[in-house]
C-alpha positions in Angstrom: 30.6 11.0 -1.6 28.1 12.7 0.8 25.7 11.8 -1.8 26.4 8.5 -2.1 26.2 8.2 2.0 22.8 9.6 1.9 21.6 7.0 -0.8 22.7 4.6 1.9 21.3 5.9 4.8 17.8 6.2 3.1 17.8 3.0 1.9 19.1 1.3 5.1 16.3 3.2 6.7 13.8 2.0 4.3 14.8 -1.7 4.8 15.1 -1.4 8.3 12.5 0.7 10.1 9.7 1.4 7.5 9.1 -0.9 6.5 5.7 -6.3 5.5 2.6 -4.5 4.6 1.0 -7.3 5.3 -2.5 -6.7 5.6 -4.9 -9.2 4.3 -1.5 -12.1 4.4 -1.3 -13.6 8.1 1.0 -12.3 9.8 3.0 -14.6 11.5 2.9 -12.5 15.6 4.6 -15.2 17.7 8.3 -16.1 18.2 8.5 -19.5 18.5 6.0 -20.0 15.6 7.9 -18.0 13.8 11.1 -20.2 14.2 9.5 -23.1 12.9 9.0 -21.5 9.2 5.9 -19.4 10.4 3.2 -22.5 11.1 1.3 -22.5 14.4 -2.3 -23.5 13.3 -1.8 -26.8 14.4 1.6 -26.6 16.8 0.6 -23.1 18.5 0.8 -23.5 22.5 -0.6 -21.5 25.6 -2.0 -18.2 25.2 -0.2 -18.2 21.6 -3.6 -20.8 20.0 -5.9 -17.4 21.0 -4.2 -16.2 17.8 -3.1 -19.4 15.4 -6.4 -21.6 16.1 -8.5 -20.8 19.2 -9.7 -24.6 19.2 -6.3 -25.7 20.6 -6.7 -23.9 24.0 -8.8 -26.6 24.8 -5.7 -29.0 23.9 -5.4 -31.9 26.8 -8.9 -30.9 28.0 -12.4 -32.8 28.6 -14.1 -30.1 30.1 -16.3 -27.9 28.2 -16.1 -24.9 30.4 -12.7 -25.6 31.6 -11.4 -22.5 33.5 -8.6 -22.5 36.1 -6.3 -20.7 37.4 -4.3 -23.8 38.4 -2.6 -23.6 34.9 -2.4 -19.9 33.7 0.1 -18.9 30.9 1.3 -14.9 30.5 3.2 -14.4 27.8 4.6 -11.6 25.7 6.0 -11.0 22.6 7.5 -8.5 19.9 9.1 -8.7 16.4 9.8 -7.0 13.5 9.7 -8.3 9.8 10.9 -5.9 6.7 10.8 -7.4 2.8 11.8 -5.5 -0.3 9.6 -6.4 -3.3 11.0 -7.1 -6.7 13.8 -5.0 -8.1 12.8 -1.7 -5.8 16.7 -1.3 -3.9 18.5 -1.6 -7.0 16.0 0.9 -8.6 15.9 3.4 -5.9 19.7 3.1 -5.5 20.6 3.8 -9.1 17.8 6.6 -9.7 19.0 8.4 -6.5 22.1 8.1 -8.0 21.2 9.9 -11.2 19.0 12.6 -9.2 21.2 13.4 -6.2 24.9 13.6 -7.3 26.3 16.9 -5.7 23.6 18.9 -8.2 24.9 16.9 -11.1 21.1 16.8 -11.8 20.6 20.4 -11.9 23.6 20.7 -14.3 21.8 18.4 -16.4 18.7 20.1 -16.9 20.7 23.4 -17.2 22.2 21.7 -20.0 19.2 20.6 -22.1 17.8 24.0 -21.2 21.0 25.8 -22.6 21.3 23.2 -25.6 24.7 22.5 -25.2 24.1 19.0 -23.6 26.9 16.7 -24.4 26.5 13.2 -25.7 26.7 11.7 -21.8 24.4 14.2 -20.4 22.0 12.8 -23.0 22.2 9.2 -22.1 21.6 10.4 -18.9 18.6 11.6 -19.3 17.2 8.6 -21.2 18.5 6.2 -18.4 16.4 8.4 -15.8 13.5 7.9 -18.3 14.0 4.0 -17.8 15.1 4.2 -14.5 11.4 5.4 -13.7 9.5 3.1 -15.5 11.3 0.2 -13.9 9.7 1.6 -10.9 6.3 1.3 -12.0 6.8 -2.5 -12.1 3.8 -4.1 -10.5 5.5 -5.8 -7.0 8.0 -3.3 -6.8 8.1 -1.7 -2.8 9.4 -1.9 0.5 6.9 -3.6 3.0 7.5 -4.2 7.1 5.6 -5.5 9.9 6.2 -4.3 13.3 4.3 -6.1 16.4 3.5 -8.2 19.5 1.3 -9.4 21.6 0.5 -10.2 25.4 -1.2 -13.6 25.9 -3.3 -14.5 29.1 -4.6 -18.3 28.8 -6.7 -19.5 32.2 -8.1 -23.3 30.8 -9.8 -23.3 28.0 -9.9 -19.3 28.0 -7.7 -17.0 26.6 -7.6 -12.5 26.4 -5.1 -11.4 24.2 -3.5 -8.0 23.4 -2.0 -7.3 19.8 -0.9 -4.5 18.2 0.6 -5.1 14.6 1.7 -2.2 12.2 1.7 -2.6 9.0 3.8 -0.2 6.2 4.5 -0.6 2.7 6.5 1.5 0.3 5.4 1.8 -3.3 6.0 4.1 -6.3 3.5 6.2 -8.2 5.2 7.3 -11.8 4.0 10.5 -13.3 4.6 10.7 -17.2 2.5 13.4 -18.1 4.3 16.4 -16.6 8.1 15.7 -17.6 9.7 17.3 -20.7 13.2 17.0 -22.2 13.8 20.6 -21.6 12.2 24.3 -21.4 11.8 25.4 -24.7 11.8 22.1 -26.1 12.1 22.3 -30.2 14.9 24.5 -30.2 16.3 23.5 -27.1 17.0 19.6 -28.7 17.5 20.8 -31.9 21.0 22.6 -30.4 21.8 19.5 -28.4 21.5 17.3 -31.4 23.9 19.6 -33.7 26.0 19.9 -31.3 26.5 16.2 -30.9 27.0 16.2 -35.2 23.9 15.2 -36.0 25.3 12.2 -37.9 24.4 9.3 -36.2 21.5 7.4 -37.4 19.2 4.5 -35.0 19.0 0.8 -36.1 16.6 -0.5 -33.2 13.0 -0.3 -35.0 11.3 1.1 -32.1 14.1 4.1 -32.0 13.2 4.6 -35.6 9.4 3.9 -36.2 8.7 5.7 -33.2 11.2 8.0 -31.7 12.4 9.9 -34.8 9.2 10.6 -35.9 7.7 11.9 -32.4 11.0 14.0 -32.4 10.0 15.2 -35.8 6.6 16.2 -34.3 8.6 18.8 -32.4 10.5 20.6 -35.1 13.3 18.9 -35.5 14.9 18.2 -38.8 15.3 13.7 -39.8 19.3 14.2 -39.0 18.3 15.9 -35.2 15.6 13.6 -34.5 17.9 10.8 -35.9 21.2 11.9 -33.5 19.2 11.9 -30.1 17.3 8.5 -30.7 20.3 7.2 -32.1 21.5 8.5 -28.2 18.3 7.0 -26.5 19.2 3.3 -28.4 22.8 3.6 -26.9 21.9 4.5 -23.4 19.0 2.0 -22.9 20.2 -1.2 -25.1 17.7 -3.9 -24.4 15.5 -2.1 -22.2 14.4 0.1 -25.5 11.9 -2.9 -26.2 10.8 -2.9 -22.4 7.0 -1.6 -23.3 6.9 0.4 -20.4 10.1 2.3 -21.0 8.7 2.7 -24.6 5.5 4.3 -23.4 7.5 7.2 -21.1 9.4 8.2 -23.6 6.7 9.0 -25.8 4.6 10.4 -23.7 8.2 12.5 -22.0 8.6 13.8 -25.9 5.2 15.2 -26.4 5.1 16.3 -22.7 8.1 18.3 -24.4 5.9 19.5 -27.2 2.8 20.0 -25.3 3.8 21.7 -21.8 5.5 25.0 -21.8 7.8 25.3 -19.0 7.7 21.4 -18.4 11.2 20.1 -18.0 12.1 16.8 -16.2 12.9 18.6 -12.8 9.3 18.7 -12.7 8.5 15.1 -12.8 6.1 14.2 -10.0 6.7 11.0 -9.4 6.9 10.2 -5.7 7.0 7.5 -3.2 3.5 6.9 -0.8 4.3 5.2 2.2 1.0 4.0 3.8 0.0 1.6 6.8 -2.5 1.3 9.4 -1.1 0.3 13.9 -3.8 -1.9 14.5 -4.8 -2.6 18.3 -6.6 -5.7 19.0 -8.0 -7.4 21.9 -9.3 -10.7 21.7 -11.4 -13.2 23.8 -11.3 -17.0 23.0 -12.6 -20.2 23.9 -12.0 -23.8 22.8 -14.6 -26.2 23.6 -13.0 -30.1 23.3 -15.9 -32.6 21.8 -15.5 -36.5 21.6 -13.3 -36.9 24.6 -10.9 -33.5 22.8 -10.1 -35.7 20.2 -11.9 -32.8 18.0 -11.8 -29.2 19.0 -13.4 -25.9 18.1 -12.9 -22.9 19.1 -14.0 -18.8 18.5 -12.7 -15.1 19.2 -14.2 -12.5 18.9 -12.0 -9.0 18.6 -12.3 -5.6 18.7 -9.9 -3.8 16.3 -8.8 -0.2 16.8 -6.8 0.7 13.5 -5.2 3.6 12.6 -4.5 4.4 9.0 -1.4 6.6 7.7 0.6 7.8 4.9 3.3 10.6 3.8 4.6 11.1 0.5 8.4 11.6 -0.9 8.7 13.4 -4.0 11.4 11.6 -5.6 13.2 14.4 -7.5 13.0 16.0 -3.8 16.2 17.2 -2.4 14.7 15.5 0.9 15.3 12.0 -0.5 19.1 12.7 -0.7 19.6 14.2 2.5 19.7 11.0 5.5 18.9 12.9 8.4 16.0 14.5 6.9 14.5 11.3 5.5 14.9 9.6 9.0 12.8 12.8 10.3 9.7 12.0 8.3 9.8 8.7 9.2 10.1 8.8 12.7 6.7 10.5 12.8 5.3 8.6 10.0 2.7 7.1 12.2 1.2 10.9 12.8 1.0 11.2 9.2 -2.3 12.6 7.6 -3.7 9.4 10.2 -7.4 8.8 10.7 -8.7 6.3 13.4 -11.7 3.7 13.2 -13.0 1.1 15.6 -14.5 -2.4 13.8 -15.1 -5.9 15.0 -14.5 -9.1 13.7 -14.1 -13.0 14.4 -11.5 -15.2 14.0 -12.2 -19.2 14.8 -10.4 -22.7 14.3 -10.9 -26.2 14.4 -8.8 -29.4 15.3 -8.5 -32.7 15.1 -6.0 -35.2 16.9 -6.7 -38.8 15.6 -4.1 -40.3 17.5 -1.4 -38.8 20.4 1.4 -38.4 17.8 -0.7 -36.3 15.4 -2.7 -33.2 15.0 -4.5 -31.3 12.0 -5.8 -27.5 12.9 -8.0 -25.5 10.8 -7.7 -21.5 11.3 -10.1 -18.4 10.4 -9.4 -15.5 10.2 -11.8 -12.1 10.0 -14.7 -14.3 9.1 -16.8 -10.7 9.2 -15.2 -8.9 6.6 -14.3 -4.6 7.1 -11.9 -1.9 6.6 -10.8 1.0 7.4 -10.7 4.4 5.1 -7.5 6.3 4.4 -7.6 10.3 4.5 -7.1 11.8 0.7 -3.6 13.0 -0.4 -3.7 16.5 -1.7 -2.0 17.5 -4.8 -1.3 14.5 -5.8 -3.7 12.7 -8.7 -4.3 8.9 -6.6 -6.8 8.1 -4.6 -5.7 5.6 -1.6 -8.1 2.7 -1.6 -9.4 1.6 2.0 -7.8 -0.7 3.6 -9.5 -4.1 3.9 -9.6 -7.1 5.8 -11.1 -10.3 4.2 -11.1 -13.9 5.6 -8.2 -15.8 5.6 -8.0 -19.7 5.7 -4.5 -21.9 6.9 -4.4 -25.2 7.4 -1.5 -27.0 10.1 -0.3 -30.3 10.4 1.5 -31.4 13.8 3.8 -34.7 14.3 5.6 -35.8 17.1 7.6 -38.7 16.1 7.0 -42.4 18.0 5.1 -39.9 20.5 8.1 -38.3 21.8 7.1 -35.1 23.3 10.7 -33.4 22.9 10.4 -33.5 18.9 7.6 -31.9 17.4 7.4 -31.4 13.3 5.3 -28.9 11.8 3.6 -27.3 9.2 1.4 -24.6 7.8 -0.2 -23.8 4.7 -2.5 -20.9 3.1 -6.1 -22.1 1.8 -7.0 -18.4 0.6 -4.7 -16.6 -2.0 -4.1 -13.4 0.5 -3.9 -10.6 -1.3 -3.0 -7.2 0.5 -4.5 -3.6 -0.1 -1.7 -1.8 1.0 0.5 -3.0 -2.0 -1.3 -3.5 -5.1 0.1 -6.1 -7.5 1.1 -8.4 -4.6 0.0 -11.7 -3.6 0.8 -14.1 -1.0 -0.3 -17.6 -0.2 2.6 -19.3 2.1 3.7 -22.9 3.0 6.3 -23.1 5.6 7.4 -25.7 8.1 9.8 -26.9 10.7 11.2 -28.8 13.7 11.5 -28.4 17.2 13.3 -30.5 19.2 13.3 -29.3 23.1 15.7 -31.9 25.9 14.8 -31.2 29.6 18.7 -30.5 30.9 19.0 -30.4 34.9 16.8 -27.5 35.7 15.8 -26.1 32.8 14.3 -27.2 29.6 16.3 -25.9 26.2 14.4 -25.5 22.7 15.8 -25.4 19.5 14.0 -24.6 16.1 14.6 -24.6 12.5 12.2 -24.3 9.6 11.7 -22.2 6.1 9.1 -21.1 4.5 8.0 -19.6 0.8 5.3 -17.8 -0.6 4.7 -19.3 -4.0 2.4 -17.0 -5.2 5.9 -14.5 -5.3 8.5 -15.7 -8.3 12.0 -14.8 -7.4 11.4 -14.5 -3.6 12.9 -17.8 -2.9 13.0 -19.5 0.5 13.0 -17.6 3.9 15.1 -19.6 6.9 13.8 -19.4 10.6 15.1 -20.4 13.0 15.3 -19.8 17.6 16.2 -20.5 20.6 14.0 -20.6 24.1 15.3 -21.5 27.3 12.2 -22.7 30.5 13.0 -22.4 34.1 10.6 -23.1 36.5 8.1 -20.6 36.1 10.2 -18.3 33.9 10.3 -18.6 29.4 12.7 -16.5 27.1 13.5 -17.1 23.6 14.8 -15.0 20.7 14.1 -15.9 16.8 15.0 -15.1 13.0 14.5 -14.9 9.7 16.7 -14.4 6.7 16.1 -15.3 2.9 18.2 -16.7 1.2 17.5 -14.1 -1.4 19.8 -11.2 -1.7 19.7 -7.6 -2.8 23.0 -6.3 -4.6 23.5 -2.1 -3.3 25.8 -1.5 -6.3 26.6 2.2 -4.4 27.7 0.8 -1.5 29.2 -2.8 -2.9 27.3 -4.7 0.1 24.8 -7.4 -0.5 21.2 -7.1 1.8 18.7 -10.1 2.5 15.6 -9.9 0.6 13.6 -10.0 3.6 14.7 -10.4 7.6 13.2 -10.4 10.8 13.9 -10.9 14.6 11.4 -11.2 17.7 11.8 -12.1 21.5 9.4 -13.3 24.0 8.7 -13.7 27.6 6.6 -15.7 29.4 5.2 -16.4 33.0 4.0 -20.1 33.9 1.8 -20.6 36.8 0.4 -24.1 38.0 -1.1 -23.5 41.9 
């Protein structure tokens, strides 16, 4: 039981506070963007466009040089996003499972070491075989993005304060040091007589590939037959999954080649990485053609700060909740390395007519990075973390020109990939409404939107949606995200959304 409550402490903390390594996809900073499916290039407002499309802060504007104080914008904002990445819950869930269960693990290898493991404890050990290779999956992790923002727009002008982290949680599988047990031949050759020895494969992998490597080992066709015959029956279908084929080969001659090598010693681990970026920003929008077409630049410096920490996952640590929260509360001191670059992000606009808008938005048109220090003791290298341009497009309607409806959306140009977790890709289309009635003294706003990244099978749809509330000079709104995707906890019988996220925002209006 105590087990089972750390499993779901760790993973609740994983969902909830590590967490989207996003690095390279755009990150979607403001609330009320947000709400409306995560598009702003074109519908951003106020201090927000320094971010979406610096060409819109020259929205409603003839002057060139426009700068006043007579309509200055302050605004602040915060959120938090956290996504699980293919089948990474379930796997954790199960394998902590299999490792952690009051020593049940220890018993296990005891067992194979004695040669007097039961049929059971033999299953077991193949489905911790599998169990690890479904982790290698390319996809599989745990990402979050953690943020805000403060926003000061005077005219055309804008200076902007941002500070986004970024984490992501992926698996690294070793299947070189793992064996079935100490002294392997005689070890499984016990095991296998002591489960009769007269049970024979039918699954051609289990007997054009398994027997014989068992073979290689010592044992006799019957002993060699018994324990894949054992492997067939604990994996079923997933003996064909290529992966899980190529572990337990290389697992059995890890058992013939490594003295001493026994699956307590498996290496595998979990690497959390990120970079807390700081950024301040200055932008302009300069309105040509009466501002019926707008462009706009800013320039930013980036202060970033890389990270990581490792979890070994057949460490005790990963089964104890307390201890796990620990690590990550200081995971931002982590082995951490700081670096200073610059870069430019710029935008374009166009407004045909008063109803309708297209934006064009930039993003780190001078490309950099920022270097990771070097785990020790463990056989990866952390590539550096880069930032490459990044192209959205935006379309903004307001319906028979009624300013209290407003539909919008966004779409990526560039297929965003993200150095933080390999094997993912995202290039997102997402839209919404926002309808916003002037009632007595204050002005309500309601949004709704979605959106997808369809670069991602099996992530389905992500729902936004807010609320924001104007009073004279005074702004406050609150907004979500849920997908409609869900992630099934088998330990602890409760369903969790795929991906969530929440953020608020203030803001400060000021016409002299």
């Amino acid at each position: 039981m105590r087990s089972r409550l750390h499993t779901e402490i760790f993973l609740g903390v994983a969902v909830l506070i590590t967490v989207e390594l996003s690095a390279q996809p755009w990150v979607a900073l403001h609330p009320r963007n947000r709400g409306m499916g995560n598009a702003g290039v074109a519908s951003a407002e106020g201090g927000a466009t320094a971010y979406w499309n610096p060409a819109n802060l020259a929205r409603g504007s003839e002057e060139m040089f426009g700068f006043s104080f007579k309509s200055t914008s302050v605004n602040a904002h915060g959120f938090v996003d956290a996504a699980a990445k293919g089948n990474v819950i379930q796997v954790f869930d199960e394998l902590l499972g299999l490792f952690g269960e009051g020593g049940d693990f220890e018993a296990l290898q005891a067992a194979f070491d004695a040669g007097t493991a039961n049929a059971e404890q033999v299953k077991s050990v193949f489905s911790i075989i599998d169990t690890i290779a479904d982790l290698d999956d390319p996809g599989n992790g745990l990402t979050a993005d953690i943020g805000g923002a403060m926003d000061i727009k005077m005219g055309n002008f804008a200076v902007s304060y941002r500070f986004i982290s970024l984490i992501s949680g992926s698996t690294f599988v070793d299947t070189t040091t793992s064996a079935l047990a100490n002294d392997g031949a005689n070890d499984l050759s016990n095991v296998a007589q002591g489960l009769g020895a007269d049970d024979a494969p039918s699954n051609a992998f289990a007997v054009n590939e398994i027997v014989p490597a068992l073979q290689g080992l010592g044992l006799t066709l019957q002993e060699a037959q018994e324990l894949a015959f054992q492997a067939e029956e604990a994996l079923g279908a997933n003996i064909n999954d290529a992966d899980t084929q190529e572990l337990i080969l290389e697992v059995i001659g890890a058992t013939n080649l490594l003295a001493g090598g026994t699956l307590a010693a498996n290496e595998s681990f979990v690497l959390l990485r990120g970079i807390a970026m700081q950024e301040i920003a200055f932008a302009y929008g300069l309105p040509l053609f009466d501002g019926k077409i707008r462009v706009g630049i800013a320039p930013k410096v980036i202060v970033g700060k890389t990270f990581f920490q490792t979890f070994d996952i057949t460490d005790s640590t990963l089964n104890d909740g307390e201890d796990v929260a620990d690590e990550l509360r200081n995971v931002f001191d982590k082995n951490s390395e700081t670096t200073t670059r610059f870069t430019i992000d710029a935008g374009v606009a166009w407004e045909p007519y008063p109803f309708l808008e297209f934006g064009l938005g930039a993003k780190n048109l001078i490309p950099t990075d920022f270097s990771f220090k070097q785990p020790t003791g463990k056989n990866i290298t952390i590539d550096d973390f880069e930032l490459e341009p990044q192209l959205r497009g935006g379309v903004l309607l307001r319906p028979l020109g009624w300013k209290w409806l407003k539909l919008t959306g966004d779409f990526d140009l560039t297929k965003n990939s993200n150095s933080l977790f390999p094997g993912f890709q995202e290039r997102i289309v997402g839209g919404g409404v926002e309808i916003s009635p002037s009632l007595w003294i204050f002005q309500l706003a309601i949004r709704a939107g979605a959106f997808d990244n369809v670069e991602a099978s099996g992530e389905g749809l992500t729902y936004t949606g807010g609320l924001g509330i104007r009073t004279g000079i005074i702004y406050l709104g609150a907004q979500f995200q849920i997908a409609d995707e869900t992630i099934d906890i088998e330990s602890s019988g409760n369903d969790v959304p795929a991906r969530a996220g929440f953020s608020v925002n203030l803001g400060i209006n000021v016409r002299f």
